[in-house]
N, C-alpha and C positions, 0 to 999 in steps of 0.2 A: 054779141056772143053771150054766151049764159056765162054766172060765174058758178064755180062749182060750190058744193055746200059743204060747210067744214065737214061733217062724216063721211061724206065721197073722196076728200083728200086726204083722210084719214086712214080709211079703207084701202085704200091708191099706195100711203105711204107704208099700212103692212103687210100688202103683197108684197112691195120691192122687196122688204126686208126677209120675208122669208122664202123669195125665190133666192135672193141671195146666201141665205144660210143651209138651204138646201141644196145646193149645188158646190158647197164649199165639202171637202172632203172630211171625214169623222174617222175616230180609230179605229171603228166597224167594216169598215173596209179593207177592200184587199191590199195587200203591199205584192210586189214581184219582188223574186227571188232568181236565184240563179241555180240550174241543174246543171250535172257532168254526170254522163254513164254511158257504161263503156259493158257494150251487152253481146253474148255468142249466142247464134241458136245454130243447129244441125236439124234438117227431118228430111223423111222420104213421105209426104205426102201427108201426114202429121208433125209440124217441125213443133221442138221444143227448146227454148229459150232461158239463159240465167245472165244475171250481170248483177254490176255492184256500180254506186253511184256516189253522189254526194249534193246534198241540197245546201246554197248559202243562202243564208236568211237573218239579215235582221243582223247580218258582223257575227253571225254564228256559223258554226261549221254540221253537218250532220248528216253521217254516212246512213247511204242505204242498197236494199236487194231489192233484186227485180227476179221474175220469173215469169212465165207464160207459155202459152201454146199458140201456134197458125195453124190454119187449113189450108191445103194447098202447099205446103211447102216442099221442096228439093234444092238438096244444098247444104250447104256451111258457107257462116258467115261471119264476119264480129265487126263490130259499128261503136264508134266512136261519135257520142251527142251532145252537142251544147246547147244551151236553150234558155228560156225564161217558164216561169212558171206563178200561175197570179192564187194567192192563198193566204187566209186572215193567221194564221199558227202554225209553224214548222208541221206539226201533226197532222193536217190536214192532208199534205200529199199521201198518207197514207190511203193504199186501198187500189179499188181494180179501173184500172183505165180501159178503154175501148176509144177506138176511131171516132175522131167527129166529124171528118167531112170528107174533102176527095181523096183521102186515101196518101200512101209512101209512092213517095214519089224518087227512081230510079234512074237519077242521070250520067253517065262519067264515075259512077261511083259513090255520085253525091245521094243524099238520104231527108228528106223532110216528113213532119207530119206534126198534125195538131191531135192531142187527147184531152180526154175529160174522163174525171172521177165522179165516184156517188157523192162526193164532199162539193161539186161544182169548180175543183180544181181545174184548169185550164193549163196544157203543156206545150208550148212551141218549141218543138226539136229541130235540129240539122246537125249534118252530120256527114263523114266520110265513112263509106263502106270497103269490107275488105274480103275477097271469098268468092262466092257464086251463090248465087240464092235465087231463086222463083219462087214469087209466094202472090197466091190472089186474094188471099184476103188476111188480114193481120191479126186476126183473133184478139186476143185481149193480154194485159198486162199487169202482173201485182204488183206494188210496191211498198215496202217496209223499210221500219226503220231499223237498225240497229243496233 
C-alpha cells in the first residue's frame, strides 16, 4: 500500500475540519418561531380578508395584522391558525405572502397551507375553519406588525 504524503493528510485533515464547521449552525441562520392568527374573510367572487395575529420569537411576544384578497371566493369565514414559521428577526415576517405549493387544503373543517414571503420567510399553517367558504385560488396575504 502506498503511504500517503504528509500534505495529502494534511489536506484530508482540513477538509474534515471545515466540512464540519460548515455544517454546524451560525447565527445567520434562521431560528423558528411560532404564529397564532385568527383571520375572517367574506367575498362574492372577490373575497377580502382581515385578521390580527401574534408572532413568538426568540421569548418575545409581537402582535400583528393580516389582510388580503382571493379570486374566486363565496362565503364567510373565520380560521383559526397555528403554525411555525422559519425567519432570521421578528421583522422579517413582514410583507406579502403568496401560496407555495398544493394549495388550502379543506377537510371536516380542518385548514392547511405553506406560504412564502419576499424575505424567503417560510409559513406552515393549520388550523380549524368556521363559516362556508369556496375559494379556488388564495390570492395573497399582507402581514405587519403592530
Amino acid at each position: 500500500m502506498r503511504k500517503l504524503s504528509r500534505a495529502a493528510k494534511f489536506c484530508m485533515a482540513a477538509l474534515a475540519a471545515l466540512t464540519i464547521f460548515a455544517a454546524a449552525p451560525t447565527a445567520s441562520q434562521a431560528a423558528t418561531g411560532t404564529v397564532r392568527l385568527h383571520i375572517v374573510s367574506v367575498g362574492a367572487f372577490i373575497g377580502v380578508g382581515s385578521g390580527t395575529g401574534v408572532l413568538y420569537f426568540h421569548h418575545r411576544r409581537y402582535p400583528l395584522q393580516m389582510s388580503g384578497v382571493g379570486i374566486g371566493t363565496v362565503g364567510i369565514s373565520a380560521v383559526d391558525l397555528i403554525g411555525t414559521v422559519n425567519l432570521r428577526r421578528a421583522t422579517d415576517i413582514v410583507g406579502a405572502y403568496n401560496n407555495a405549493g398544493a394549495g388550502i387544503t379543506f377537510v371536516g373543517g380542518q385548514q392547511a397551507a405553506t406560504l412564502t414571503n419576499q424575505n424567503g420567510v417560510v409559513m406552515q399553517l393549520r388550523g380549524q375553519q368556521t363559516g362556508f367558504q369556496i375559494q379556488l385560488s388564495l390570492g395573497g396575504m399582507n402581514i405587519n406588525m403592530q
